[in-house]
N, C-alpha and C positions, 0 to 999 in steps of 0.2 A: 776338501770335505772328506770325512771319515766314515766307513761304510759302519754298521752297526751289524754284528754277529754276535751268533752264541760264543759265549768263554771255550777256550779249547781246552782248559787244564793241562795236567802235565802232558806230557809229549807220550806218546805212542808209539808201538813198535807197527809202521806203516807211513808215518813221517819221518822222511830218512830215513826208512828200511823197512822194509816186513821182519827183516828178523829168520830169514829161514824160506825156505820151497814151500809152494803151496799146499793143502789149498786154501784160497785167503777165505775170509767170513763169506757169506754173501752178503746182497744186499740188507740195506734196515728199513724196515716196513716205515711205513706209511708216508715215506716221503715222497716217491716214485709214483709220479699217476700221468696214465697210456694216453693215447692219443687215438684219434679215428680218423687222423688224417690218408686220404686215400691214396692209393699207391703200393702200400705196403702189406705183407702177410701177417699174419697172427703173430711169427716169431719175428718181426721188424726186417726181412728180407724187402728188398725190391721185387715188385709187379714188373715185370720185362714189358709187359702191356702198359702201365699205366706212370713208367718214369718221370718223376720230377724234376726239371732239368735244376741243379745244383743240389741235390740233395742227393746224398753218396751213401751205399751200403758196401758190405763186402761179408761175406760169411767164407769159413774154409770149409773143411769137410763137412759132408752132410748131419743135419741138425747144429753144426755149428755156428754163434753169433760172435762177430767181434766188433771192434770200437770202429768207427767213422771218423771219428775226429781224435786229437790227441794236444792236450798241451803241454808241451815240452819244455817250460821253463820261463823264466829264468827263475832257481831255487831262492828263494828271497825275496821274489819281484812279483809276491800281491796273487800266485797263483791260490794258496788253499782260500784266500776269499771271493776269486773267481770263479774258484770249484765251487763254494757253498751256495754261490749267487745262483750259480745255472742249473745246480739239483733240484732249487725251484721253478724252472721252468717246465711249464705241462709234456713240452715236447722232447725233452732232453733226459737222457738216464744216465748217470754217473753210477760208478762201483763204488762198493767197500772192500777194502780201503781207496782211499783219493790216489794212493800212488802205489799201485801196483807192482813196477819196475821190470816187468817181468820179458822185454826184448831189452835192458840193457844188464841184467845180470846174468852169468853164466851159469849159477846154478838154479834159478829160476827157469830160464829159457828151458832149460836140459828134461825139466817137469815134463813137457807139450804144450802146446795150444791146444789143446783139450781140454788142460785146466785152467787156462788163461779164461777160456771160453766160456769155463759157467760164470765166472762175475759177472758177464752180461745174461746170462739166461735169463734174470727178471724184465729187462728193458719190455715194456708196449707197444704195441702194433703203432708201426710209425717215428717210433721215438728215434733223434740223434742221439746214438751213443758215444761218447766218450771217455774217458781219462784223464792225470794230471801228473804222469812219473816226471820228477824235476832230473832225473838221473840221466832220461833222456836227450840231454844236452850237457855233457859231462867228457864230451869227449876230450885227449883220446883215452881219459880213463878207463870209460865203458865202450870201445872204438867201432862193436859192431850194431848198435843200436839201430843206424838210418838205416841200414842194410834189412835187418834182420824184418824190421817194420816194411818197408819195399815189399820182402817175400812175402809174407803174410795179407798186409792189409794196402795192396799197391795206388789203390783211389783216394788214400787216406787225408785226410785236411788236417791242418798245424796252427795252432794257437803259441807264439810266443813272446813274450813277455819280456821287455829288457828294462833294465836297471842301470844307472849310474855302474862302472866296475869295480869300481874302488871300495864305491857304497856296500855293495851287493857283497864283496869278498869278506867283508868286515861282518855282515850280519850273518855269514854261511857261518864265519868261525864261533860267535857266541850262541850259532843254533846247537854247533858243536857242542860249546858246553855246558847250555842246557840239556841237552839229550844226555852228557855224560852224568851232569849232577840229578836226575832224576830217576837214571839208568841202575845207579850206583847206592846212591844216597849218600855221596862223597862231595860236601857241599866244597871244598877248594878246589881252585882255579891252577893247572898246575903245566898249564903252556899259556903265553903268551900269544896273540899275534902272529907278532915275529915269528913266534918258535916253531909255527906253523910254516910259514912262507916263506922265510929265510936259508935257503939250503946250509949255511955254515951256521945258523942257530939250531935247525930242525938235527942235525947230525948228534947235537950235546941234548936234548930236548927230553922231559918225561916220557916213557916208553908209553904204546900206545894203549894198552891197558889202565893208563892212567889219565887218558885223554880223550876215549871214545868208548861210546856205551855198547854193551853187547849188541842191542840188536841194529848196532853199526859196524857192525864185522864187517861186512863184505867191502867197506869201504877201503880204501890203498892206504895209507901213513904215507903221504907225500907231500911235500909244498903247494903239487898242483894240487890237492884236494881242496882247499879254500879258491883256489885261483881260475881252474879252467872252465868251472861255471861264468866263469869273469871275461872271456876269451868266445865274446859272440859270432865275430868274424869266422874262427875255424868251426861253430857249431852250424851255422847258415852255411856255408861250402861244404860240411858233408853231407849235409841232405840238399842242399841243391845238386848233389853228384846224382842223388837217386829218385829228385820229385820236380817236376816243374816249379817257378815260383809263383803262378796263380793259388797254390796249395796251400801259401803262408800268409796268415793275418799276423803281421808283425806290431805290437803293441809297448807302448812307454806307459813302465811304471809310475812314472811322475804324473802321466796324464791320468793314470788310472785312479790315483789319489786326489785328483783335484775335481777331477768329473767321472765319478764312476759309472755312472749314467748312460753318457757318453761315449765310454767306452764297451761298455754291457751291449749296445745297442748297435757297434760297429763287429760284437763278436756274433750277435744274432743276424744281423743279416748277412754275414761271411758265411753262417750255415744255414742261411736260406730259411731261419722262422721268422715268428713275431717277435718283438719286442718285447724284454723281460717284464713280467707283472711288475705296479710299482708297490704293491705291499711287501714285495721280497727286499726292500730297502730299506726295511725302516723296523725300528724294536729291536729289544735283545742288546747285549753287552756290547766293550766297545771288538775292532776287528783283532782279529787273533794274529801277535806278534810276541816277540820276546821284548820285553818292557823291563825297568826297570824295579817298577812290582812285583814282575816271576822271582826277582834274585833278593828282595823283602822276604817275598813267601818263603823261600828257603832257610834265610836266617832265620824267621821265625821257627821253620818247621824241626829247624837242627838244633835251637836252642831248646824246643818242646819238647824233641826226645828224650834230649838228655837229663833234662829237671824232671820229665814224668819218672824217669827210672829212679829218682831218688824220693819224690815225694810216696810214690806207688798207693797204697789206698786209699790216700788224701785224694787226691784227681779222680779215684775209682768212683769216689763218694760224691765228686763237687756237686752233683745235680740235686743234693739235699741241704746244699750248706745254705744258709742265707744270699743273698743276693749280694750285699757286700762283700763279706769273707769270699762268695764265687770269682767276683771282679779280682779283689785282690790276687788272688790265685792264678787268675788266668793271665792278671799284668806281669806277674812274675817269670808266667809261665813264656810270655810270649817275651818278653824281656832278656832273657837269658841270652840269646842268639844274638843280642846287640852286638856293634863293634866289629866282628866279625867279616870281613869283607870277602863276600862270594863274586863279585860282580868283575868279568874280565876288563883288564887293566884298555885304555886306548889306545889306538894305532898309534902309531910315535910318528912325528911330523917327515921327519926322512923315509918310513917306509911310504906313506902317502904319496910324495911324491915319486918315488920308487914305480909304483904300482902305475901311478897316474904316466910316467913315461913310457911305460909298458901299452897299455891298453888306448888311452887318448888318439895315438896316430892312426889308430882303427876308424875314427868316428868318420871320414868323410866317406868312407869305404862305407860303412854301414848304411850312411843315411843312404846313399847310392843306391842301394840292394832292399834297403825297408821301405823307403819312403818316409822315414821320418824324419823331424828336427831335434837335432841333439846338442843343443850348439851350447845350452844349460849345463851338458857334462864338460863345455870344454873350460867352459867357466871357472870350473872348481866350487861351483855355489851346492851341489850336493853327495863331497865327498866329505 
């Protein structure tokens, strides 16, 4: 089953990346509604009087509110629909942006948690705060993140998400080059794959101005940049170095697709509410992924530009032409972009299993340490 969500549109500088030091937006009205659940002070601190047992706060310096909970990942694996599910929850406050980043970037972090701290200022008396940085599980790109979260938010609860690795590394890289083709308005495709992940391809490879968007900067130009999202073994050992494993709700993206319900309901009682509302499941477009309609829209959009610069008044005018003459205009218009192939090329059957040798001898280790079954990745039925 398919969750229904609003359309994301083009990609944001805030989905893989903010783009720059804070400070980020604040929240967006009228999604966010408080709670009177008891326990808690007006700025969603804990009552030392009146604690709930499993319901976890932490604030730093005074007046300061930060997150409770944090989902860590996996980038690819069903989080930004996760995130949208529990922003409807009464009890629950989410920031803007969904991925703030800001304990696994260095020039974020370097800001304070001072500024970290106002994206929660809006949260309600009561409310679990949370977050959704996928970068927080990236290590050792970003290597001080479980550290850095320790310091700060030590009670902290962990939501994370896994995915097929293979699957998962393959859709990091096309997020790649959607973010770069919409970054840019550079509708080709000018790394493969491979040319990512391959270190004797990555060395001959488009420079990375060609292959990642501005507000993807802070990202590294390395193989492991599609990969060590892919590598959930080393991301659970490093925060197990720094958090007990009662802290982690470990979750399969497979299962999260097939019963999201199910899963929504296993992440509500991990932080001790009710159960999501079931009108937050239903209406609205289909869930927000890279499809192969984003890489339509583009050849449409690259074809449109280029015919508008040459018809120029004609299109200024179209919303006077007749209704047919309009049609015709606009088939042309959208027509131009045909042929054109934006869409990145697929993994080639050798890197598959490449990857698949790589990551597979992890699974019995995993299931070990999550608790889940994954016996579907060893299969090869969802790379």
């Amino acid at each position: 089953m398919r969750i229904s969500l609003p359309s994301s549109g083009p990609i944001s500088a805030g989905r893989f990346g903010s783009g720059g030091p804070g400070p980020w937006p604040r929240s967006r009205p009228g999604v966010r509604r408080s709670s009177t659940r008891t326990g808690w002070s007006s700025h969603g601190q804990c009552s030392a009087s009146a604690a709930v047992p499993g319901r976890l706060c932490r604030t730093g310096k005074s007046g300061m509110t930060l997150p409770d909970f944090f989902i860590i990942g996996a980038a690819k694996a069903g989080t930004t629909s996760i995130f949208a599910l529990l922003e409807q929850h009464p009890d629950i406050f989410m920031p803007t942006p969904k991925e703030p980043e800001f304990f696994a970037r260095d020039d974020l972090y370097s800001a304070g948690i001072e500024t970290y701290s106002a994206l929660f200022a809006g949260a309600g008396p009561g409310q679990r705060r949370g977050e959704a940085s996928t970068l927080y599980s990236h290590a050792p790109l970003f290597p001080d993140t479980a550290a850095r979260i320790a310091r700060h938010v030590p009670e902290a609860q962990f939501i994370y998400v896994l995915r097929e690795p293979v699957a998962r590394a393959y859709s990091f890289y096309v997020q790649l080059v959607k973010n770069y083709q919409n970054g840019t308005r550079d509708y080709a495709v000018h790394r493969s794959f491979e040319d990512f992940v391959l270190p004797e391809r990555h060395a001959l490879a488009a420079p990375r101005e060609k292959v990642l968007a501005p507000f993807n900067a802070h990202f590294p130009d390395t193989p492991e940049l599609c990969l060590a999202g892919s590598d959930y073994l080393l991301q659970i050992e490093t925060y197990l170095a720094q958090f007990p494993r009662e802290r982690f709700l470990f979750l399969s993206f497979e299962a999260f697709r097939n019963d999201p319900r199910a899963t929504l309901r296993r992440i509500t009682g991990f932080l001790g509410l009710d159960p999501l509302p079931e009108a937050a499941f239903g209406g609205g477009a289909a869930a927000r992924n890279v499809s192969r309609a984003h890489f339509d829209q583009l050849e449409a959009a690259a074809g449109a530009q280029r015919l508008r610069g040459r018809v120029g008044p004609l299109w200024a005018l179209r919303r006077l032409l007749p209704d047919p003459l309009r049609a015709a205009l606009r088939r042309r218009v959208l027509s131009e972009g045909a042929g054109r192939a934006h869409e990145p090329p697929p993994m080639e059957p050798a890197t598959r299993q490449l990857l698949a040798a790589r990551f597979h001898p992890q699974i019995p280790r995993l299931e070990e340490l999550t608790g889940l079954s994954l016996a579907s990745w060893q299969a090869g039925r969802l790379c």
